[in-house]
N, C-alpha and C positions, 0 to 999 in steps of 0.2 A: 861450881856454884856461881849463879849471877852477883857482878859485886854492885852494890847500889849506885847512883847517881851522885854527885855533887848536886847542888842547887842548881849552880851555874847550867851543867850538862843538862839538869832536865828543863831547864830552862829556852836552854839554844834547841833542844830538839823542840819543843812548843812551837818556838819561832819557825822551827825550818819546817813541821809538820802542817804550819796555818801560815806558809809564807805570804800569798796574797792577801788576805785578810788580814794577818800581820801589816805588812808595807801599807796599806787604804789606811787601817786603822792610827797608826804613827804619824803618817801625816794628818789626818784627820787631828791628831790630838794634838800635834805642835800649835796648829792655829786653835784649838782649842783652847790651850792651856795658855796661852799670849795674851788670851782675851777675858780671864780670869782675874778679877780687881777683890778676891775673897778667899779663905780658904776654900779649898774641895779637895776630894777623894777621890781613889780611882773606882768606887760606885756611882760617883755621877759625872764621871765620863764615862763609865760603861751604858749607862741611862743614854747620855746623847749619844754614844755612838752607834748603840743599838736600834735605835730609831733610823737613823742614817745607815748603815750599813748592812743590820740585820742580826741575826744573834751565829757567833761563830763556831763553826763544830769544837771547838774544845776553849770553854772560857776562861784560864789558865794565859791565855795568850795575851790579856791586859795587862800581866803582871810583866809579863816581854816589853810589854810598850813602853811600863811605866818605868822599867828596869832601864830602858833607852836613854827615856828622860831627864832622867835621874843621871848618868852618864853623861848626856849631854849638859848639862847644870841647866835645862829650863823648869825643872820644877822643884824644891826643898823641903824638904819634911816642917811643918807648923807646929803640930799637935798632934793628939790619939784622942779616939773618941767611938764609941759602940757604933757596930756595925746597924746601919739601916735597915737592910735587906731580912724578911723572915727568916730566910733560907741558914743566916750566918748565922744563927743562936747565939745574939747578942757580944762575939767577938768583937774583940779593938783592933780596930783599923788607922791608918792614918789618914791625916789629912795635911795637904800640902800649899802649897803658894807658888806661884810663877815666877820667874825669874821678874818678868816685867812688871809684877807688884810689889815687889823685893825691894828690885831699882826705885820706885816710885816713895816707895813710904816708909824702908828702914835705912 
């Protein structure tokens, strides 16, 4: 019998499965999220970086990016607030803060 994933596990194989769109993507979002003075979501970095980058075989891999992020302390959970996207049937999502908004104003 297959035994299930951890999060974690199905997490790192996302990443090792999208690894170049992974790494473009992470960078792309460090200077992204530096330059955030608001909250945001990782729907609207998936927005710009889908402009930039293009849409990646398995969308699942933002949440690797943000999982990074998050690790690294540049981004902090704000809030929760309903998903924007049709697609999410009105799910809560979070919404975050940069480290450099953080330093700046709390």
């Amino acid at each position: 019998m297959k035994q299930l994933q951890t999060k974690e596990e199905a997490i790192n194989q996302v990443q090792e499965n999208n690894a170049e769109f992974y790494h473009l993507a992470l960078y792309l979002a460090r200077k992204w999220v530096s330059e955030q003075f608001k909250p945001f979501s990782s729907e609207d970095f998936r927005e710009h970086c889908n402009l930039i980058l293009g849409l990646p075989r398995q969308p699942s891999v933002f949440g690797a990016v943000f999982r990074t992020l998050i690790k690294e302390k540049r981004v902090f959970l704000y809030s929760y607030a309903t998903a924007k996207n049709k697609q999410a049937h009105g799910r809560i999502t979070r919404n975050y803060i940069s480290f450099e908004f953080r330093e700046k104003y709390y």
